[in-house]
N, C-alpha and C positions, 0 to 999 in steps of 0.2 A: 607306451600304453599297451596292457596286454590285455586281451578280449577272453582269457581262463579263468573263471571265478576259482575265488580263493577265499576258503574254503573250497575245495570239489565235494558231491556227494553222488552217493550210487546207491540203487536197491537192489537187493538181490534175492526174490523171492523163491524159496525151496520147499523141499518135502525130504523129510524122513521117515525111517521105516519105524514100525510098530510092528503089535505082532501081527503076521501076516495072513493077510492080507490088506488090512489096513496101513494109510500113511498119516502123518501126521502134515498140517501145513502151516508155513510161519515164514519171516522175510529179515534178513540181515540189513543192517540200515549202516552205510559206513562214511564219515568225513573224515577228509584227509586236506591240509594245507599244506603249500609251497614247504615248511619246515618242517615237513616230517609227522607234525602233530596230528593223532588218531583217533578220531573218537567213534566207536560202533555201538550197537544195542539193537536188541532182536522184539519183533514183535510178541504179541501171543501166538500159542499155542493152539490148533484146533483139530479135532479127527476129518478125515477127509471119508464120507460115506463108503462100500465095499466097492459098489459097482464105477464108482469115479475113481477109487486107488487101482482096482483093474488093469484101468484103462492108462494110468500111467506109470503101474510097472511092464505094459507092454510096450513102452516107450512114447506113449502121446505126453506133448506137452500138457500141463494143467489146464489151462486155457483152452488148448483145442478139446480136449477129453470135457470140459465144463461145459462148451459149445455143442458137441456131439451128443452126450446123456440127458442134459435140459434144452437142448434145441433151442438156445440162446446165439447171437452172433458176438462174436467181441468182447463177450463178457470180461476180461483181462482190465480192457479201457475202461469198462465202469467200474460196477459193483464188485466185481471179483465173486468168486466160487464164495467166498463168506459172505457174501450180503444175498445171494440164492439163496444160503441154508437157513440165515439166522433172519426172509423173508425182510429183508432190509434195515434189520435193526442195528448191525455191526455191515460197514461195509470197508471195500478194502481202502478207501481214506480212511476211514476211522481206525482200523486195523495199525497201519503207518503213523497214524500221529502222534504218540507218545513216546517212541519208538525212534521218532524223526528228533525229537526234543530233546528224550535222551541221549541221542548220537551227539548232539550238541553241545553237552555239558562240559568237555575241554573246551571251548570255544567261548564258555558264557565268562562279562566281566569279574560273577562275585568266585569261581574258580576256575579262571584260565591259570593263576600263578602255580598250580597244583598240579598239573599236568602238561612234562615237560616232551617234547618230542625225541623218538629214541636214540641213543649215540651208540657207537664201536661199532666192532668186523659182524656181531653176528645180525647186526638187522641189515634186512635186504637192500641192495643197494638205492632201489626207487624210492624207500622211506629215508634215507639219510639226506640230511641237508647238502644243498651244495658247496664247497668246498674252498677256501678263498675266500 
């Protein structure tokens, strides 16, 4: 009995540069099972205001830098920095859930047969199946 879902999955929310000052913000969405099989897909796209990208090309996390300029606590755990801007109408579930769905699509029955998980030397050893 093994207590690791299988499927795993992870988010991993970033920023990229634009021209600067400004960043851009958006979140990678990745599943991955016991066989190697991959499935990612990235959220939308949004500009991060001047005085919030500042604050984290001085190195604040987005979250803390969200918390400090709107005087918000936590905001990560809720709404996220897009549901401030966009005043609740996009929030950061909403942000994730297509994104989450996409990531799935090796995994779903009408094309799991389609997407094979990777073989040989050059993929990294944690994505190749085990062996035997």
């Amino acid at each position: 009995l093994s207590l690791e879902p299988d499927p795993g999955a992870g988010v991993l929310p970033t920023t990229s540069p634009a021209p600067r000052p400004q960043l851009m913000s958006y979140a990678w969405i990745v599943v991955l099972d016991s066989s190697g099989k991959l499935g990612k897909a990235r959220t939308a796209t949004f500009s991060l205001p001047t005085k919030l990208s500042e604050l984290v090309h001085q190195g604040m996390e987005l979250g803390a830098a969200d918390d400090q300029l709107f005087g918000r606590v936590n905001s990560k755990q809720g709404s996220g920095t897009v549901g401030h801007l966009t005043a609740g109408l996009v929030t950061r579930r909403h942000l994730y859930h297509h994104a989450c769905l996409l990531a799935l699509i090796p995994f779903m029955e009408c094309s799991r047969a389609l997407y094979t998980p990777p073989q040989g030397p050059d993929v990294p050893r944690e994505t190749q199946p085990p062996s035997g």
